[in-house]
N, C-alpha and C positions, 0 to 999 in steps of 0.2 A: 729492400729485402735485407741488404746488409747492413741496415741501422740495427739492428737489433741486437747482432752477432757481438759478443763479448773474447778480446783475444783468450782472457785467463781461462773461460770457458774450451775454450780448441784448445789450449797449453796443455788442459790434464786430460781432456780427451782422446787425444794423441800420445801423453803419458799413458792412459789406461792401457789405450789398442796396444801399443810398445809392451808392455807388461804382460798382456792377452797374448798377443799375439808369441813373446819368448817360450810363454808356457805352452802353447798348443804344437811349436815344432819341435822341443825338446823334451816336454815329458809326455805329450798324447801323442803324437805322430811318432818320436822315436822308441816309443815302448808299445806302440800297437793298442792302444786304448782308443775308443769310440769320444763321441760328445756327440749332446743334445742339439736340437734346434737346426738349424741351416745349414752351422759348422759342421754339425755331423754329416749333413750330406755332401757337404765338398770333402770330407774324409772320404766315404765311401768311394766319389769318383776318383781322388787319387787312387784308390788300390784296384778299382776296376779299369780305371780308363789311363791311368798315370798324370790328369790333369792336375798340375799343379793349385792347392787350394790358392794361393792369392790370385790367379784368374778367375778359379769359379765361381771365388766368393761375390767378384765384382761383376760377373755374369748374371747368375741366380739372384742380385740385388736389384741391379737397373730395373725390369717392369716391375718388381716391386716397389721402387721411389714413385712412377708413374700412378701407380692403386694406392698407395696412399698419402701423394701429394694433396690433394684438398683436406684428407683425413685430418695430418700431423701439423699443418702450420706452415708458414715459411721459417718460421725461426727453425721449430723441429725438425725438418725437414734437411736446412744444413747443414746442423749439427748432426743428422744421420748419416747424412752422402761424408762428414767428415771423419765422422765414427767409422764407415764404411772403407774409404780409401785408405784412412790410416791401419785399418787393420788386414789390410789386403799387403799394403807396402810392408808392413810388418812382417808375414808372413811373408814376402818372396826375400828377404833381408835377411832372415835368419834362418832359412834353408839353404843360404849361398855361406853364411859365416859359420865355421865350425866351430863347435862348443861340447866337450866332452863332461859327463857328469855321470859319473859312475856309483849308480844305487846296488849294485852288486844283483841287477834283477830281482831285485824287493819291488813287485806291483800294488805292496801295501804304503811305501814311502812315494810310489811315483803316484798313485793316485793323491797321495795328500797331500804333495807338492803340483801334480795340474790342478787339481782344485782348488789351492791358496792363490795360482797366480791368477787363476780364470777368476776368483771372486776380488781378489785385488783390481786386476785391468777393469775385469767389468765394473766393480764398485766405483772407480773414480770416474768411467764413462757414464753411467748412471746418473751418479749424484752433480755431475755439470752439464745434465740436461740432454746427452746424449742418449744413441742407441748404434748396436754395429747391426744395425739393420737386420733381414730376415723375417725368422718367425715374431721379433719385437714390431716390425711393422705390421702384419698380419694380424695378432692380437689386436692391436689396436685399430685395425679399420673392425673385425667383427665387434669389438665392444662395441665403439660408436653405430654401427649400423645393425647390427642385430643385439645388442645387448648381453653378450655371452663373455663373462668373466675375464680377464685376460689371463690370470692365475690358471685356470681351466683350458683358454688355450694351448696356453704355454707348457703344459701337463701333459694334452694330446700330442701335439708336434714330439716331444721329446721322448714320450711312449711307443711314438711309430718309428723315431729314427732310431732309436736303441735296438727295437725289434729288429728292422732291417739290419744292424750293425751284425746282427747273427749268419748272416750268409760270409760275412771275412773273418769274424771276431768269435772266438769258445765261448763258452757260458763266464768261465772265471774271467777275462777280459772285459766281457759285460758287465758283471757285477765290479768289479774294481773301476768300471767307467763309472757305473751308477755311485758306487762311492767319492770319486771325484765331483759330480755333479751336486752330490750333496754339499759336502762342502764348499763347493764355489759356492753355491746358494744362500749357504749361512753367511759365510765370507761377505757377500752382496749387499745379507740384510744390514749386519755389524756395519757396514764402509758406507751405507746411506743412515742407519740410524743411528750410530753407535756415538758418533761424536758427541753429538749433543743432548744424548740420554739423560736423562735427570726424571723428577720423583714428583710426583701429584697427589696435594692430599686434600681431602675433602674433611671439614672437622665441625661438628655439630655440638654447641655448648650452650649453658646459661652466662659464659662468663666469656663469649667471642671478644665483647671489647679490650679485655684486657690480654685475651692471646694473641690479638693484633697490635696491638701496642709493645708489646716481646719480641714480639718474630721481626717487627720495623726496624726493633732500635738492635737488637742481639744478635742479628743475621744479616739484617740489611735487603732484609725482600718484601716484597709489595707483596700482598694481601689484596683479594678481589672478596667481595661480600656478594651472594647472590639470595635471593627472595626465597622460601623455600616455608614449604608446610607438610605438616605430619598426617600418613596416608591414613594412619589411626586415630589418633588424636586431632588432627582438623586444626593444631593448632599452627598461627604462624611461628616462623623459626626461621632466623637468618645462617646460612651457611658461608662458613670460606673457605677459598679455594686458594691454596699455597702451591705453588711449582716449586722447588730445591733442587740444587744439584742432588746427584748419589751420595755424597758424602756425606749432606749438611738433614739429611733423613732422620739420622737419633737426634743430634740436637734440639731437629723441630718437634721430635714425639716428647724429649722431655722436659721442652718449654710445656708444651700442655698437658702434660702428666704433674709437672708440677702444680700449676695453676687449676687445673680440674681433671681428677686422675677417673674421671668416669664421663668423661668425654666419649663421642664417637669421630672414630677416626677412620678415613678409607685411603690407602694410599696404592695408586696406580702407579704403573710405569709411561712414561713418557719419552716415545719414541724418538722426536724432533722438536729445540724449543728453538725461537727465533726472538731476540729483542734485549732488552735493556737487563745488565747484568749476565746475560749466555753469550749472545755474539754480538750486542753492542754495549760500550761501555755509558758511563753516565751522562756523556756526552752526546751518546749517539753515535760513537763512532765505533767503526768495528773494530774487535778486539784479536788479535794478532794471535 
C-alpha cells in the first residue's frame, strides 16, 4: 500500500493543511466567519458545543475513510487520512500559539485574506493528490456510485452548512463567509491550473506545410497535423494543432499572418500541459 506513497507528495500536503489550517484559526474562527463543507460543521460545534475543531474534524472523518475506502484507492486514500491528520494537528497548533493581526475589523480584508489562505492550503493539497477529507470524500463515492457531479455535490453540502451557519452567524457574516468561499475557490482553480497554463491553437490553411516548418524552427515547438474535412465543402483539409506558452501566442498568430493572413485560426485556453518543453525538458527531464 505504501509503494505508491511519494514523500514530496505528503511534504506539500502537509504544507497546504499548515497553510489551511493558519487561515481557518486566525481569520475564520477569530473574526466569526462560517466556511463550507465539513469545516463548517466543526465550526458550528465549536460555538454550540465548545468542541475543539481538530477533534471534530478527526471525529466526522473516521467512518467517512471507512465509506469511502474501496471508493478512493489506497493510494487516495492515504494521502486523505494524511490530508486529514495534518489538518486537524494544524488546527489544535495554532489555537495554542498566539498570533495577533489586526484588520482594524474590516470583514471585507478578513474574508480576502481566509479565502487566499483556504485556496492556497487547499490548492497545494489538491494538486499533490490529496483531500482533507469530508464532504470531498462524499462527493466522490456519489459520483462513482450514483453518477451525480461532484461540482453539484460540493454546491449542496456548502449550501446547507452556510444555511445552518445562520443560527450563530448575521446575514453580513454570511455573506462575507460566502465571499471567502469564493475566492478560495478561484484561488484552488489558479493553484491546480495556473501553472502550467498555456495556449492551444487550431489553424486551418492552404499553406500548413510551411506554417510548420516556422513555428519548428522560430519557437521551437512541435506541431501535431490532425486529418480533418470541411462540414460544407466535403473537402479533405489537414489541421494543426500548436500548444504555446501564454507568452509565445502573438508570435505564433504572426508567424501565420505572415505566411497566410486568411488563415483560420482557433485559439483555446489550456488549463494543464504535461511534457517535453512545459515540464520536461529536451531530455525528458523535469524542469525545475
Amino acid at each position: 500500500m505504501w509503494r505508491d506513497v511519494r514523500i514530496k507528495n505528503i511534504l506539500f500536503i502537509l504544507l497546504g493543511t499548515t497553510i489551511y489550517g493558519f487561515g481557518l484559526v486566525n481569520f475564520n474562527i477569530a473574526n466569526d466567519l462560517g466556511e463550507g463543507g465539513l469545516t463548517g460543521i466543526t465550526l458550528l460545534l465549536l460555538h454550540f458545543t465548545g468542541i475543539d475543531p481538530a477533534y471534530s474534524n478527526l471525529a466526522l472523518n473516521i467512518p467517512l475513510f471507512f465509506i469511502g475506502w474501496r471508493i478512493l484507492g489506497n493510494r487516495a486514500l492515504i494521502y486523505t487520512i494524511i490530508g486529514t491528520v495534518g489538518l486537524s494537528l494544524s488546527l489544535w497548533i495554532f489555537q495554542r500559539v498566539p498570533y495577533q493581526l489586526d484588520l482594524h475589523q474590516d470583514l471585507l480584508l478578513v474574508a480576502l485574506f481566509a479565502g487566499g489562505f483556504t485556496g492556497i492550503g487547499l490548492g497545494f493539497v489538491f494538486r499533490y493528490g490529496g483531500t482533507t477529507g469530508g464532504s470531498d470524500i462524499i462527493a466522490q463515492v456519489l459520483n462513482r456510485k450514483k453518477g451525480i457531479s461532484m461540482g453539484r455535490t460540493l454546491f449542496a453540502i456548502d449550501a446547507v452548512v452556510l444555511t445552518l451557519s445562520l443560527s450563530y452567524l448575521d446575514v453580513r457574516q454570511v455573506m462575507y463567509t460566502l465571499v471567502a468561499v469564493f475566492i478560495g475557490a478561484r484561488v484552488i482553480d489558479f493553484m491546480q491550473e495556473g501553472a502550467y497554463a498555456a495556449r492551444g491553437a487550431l489553424i486551418i490553411s492552404p499553406h500548413n506545410d510551411k506554417i510548420t516548418e516556422h513555428v519548428m524552427l522560430a519557437m521551437n515547438r512541435g506541431v501535431t497535423v490532425l486529418e480533418g474535412r470541411g462540414g460544407f465543402s466535403k473537402n479533405d483539409q489537414d489541421v494543426l494543432y500548436i500548444v504555446v506558452a501564454k507568452n509565445e501566442i502573438v508570435q505564433l498568430k504572426n508567424i501565420v499572418n505572415a505566411i497566410d493572413p486568411h488563415a483560420f485560426v482557433s485559439v483555446s485556453i489550456v488549463h494543464d500541459v504535461m511534457g517535453e518543453g512545459f515540464t520536461l525538458d529536451e531530455n525528458k527531464k523535469p524542469l525545475l
